[in-house]
C-alpha positions as a Markdown table, in Angstrom:
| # | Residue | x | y | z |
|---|---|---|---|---|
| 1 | Unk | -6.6 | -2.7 | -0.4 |
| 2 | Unk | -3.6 | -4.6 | 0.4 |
| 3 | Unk | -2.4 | -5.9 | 4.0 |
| 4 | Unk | 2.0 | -5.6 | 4.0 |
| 5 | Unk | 3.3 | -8.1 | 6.7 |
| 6 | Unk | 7.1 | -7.9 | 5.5 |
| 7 | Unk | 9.2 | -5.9 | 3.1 |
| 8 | Unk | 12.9 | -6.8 | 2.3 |
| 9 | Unk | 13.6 | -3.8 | 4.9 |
| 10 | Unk | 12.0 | -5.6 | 7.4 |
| 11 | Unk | 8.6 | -6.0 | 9.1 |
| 12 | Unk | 5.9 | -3.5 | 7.7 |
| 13 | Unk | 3.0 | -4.9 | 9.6 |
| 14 | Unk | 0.0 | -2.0 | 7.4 |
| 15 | Unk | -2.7 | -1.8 | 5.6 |
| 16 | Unk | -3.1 | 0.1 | 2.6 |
| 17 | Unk | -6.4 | 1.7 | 1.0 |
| 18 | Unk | -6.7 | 3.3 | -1.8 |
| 19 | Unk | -9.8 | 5.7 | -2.3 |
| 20 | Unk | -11.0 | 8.0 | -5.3 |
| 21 | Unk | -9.3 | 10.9 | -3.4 |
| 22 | Unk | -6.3 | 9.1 | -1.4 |
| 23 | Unk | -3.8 | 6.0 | -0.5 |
| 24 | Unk | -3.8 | 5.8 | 3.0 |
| 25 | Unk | -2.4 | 3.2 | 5.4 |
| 26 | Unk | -3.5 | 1.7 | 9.1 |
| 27 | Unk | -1.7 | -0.6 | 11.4 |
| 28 | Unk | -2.3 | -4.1 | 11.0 |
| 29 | Unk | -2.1 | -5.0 | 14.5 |
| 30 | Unk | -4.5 | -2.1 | 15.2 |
| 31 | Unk | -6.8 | -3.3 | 13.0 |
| 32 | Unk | -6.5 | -6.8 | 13.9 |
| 33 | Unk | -7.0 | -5.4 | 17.8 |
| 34 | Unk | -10.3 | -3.6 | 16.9 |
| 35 | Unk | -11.8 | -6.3 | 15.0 |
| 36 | Unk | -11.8 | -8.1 | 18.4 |
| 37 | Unk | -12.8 | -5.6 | 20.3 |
| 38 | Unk | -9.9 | -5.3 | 22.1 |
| 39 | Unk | -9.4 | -1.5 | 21.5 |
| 40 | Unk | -10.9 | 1.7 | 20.9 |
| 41 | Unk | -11.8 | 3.3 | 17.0 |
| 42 | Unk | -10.0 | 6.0 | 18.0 |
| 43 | Unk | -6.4 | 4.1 | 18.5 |
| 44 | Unk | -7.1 | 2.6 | 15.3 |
| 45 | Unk | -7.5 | 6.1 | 13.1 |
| 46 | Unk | -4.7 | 7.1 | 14.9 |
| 47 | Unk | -2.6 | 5.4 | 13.6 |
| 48 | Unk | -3.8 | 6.3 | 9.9 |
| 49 | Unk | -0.9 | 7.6 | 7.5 |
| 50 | Unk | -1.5 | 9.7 | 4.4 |
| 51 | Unk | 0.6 | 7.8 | 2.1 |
| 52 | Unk | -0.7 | 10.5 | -0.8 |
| 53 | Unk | -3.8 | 13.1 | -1.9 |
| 54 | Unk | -5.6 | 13.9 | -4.4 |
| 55 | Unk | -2.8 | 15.9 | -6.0 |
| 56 | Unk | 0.0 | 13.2 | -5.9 |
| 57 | Unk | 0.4 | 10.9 | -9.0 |
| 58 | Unk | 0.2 | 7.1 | -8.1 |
| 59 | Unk | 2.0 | 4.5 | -10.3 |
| 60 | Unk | 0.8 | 0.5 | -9.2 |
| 61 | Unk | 3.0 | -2.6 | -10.0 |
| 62 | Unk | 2.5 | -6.2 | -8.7 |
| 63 | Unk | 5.9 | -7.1 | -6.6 |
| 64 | Unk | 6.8 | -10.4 | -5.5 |
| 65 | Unk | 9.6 | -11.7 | -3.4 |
| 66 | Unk | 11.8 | -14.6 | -4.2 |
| 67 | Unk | 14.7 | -16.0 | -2.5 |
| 68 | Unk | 15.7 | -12.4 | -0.8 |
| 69 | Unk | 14.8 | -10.6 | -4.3 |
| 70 | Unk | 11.9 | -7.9 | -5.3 |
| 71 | Unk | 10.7 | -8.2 | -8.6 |
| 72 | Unk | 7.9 | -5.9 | -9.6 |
| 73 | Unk | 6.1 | -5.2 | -12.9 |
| 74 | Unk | 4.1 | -2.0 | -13.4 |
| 75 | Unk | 0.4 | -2.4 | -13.8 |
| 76 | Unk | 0.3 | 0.9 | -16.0 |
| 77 | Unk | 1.1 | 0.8 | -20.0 |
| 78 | Unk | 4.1 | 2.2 | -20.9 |
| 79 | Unk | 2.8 | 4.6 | -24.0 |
| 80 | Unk | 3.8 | 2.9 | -27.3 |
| 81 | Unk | 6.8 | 4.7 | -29.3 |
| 82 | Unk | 6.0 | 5.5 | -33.3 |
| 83 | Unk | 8.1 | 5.3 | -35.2 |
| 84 | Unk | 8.5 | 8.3 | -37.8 |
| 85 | Unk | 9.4 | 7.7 | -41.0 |
């Protein structure tokens, strides 16, 4: 899981979960909402976005933000190259 406030683009405000099957996303404020009883289940999986399924490839990377800048390094190996001689 991983809560998105911000994004260079602007405010993002979700939260992401990724399953065995999926990588879907709910909105914060939703979820902040239900947690204090404040609204309904229902308005909260309403607002669910299927981000992928099970037939979509997902790549992960850790991304950080400094001074205005994304940097972002893949958490998959890259397969090594052998050389042939």
């Amino acid at each position: 899981m991983s809560a998105i406030g911000e994004t260079i683009r602007g405010i993002f405000n979700r939260l992401i979960v990724h399953t065995d099957s999926a990588v879907v996303s709910y909105s914060l404020e939703l979820l902040a909402r239900r947690a204090l009883e404040q609204t309904e289940s229902e308005m909260l999986d309403a607002s669910k976005e299927d981000i992928s399924n099970s037939e979509s490839n997902i790549t992960f990377c850790k991304c950080i933000q400094i001074g205005g800048r994304a940097l972002g390094k893949s958490l998959v190996p890259r397969p090594q190259l052998r050389a042939t001689s």
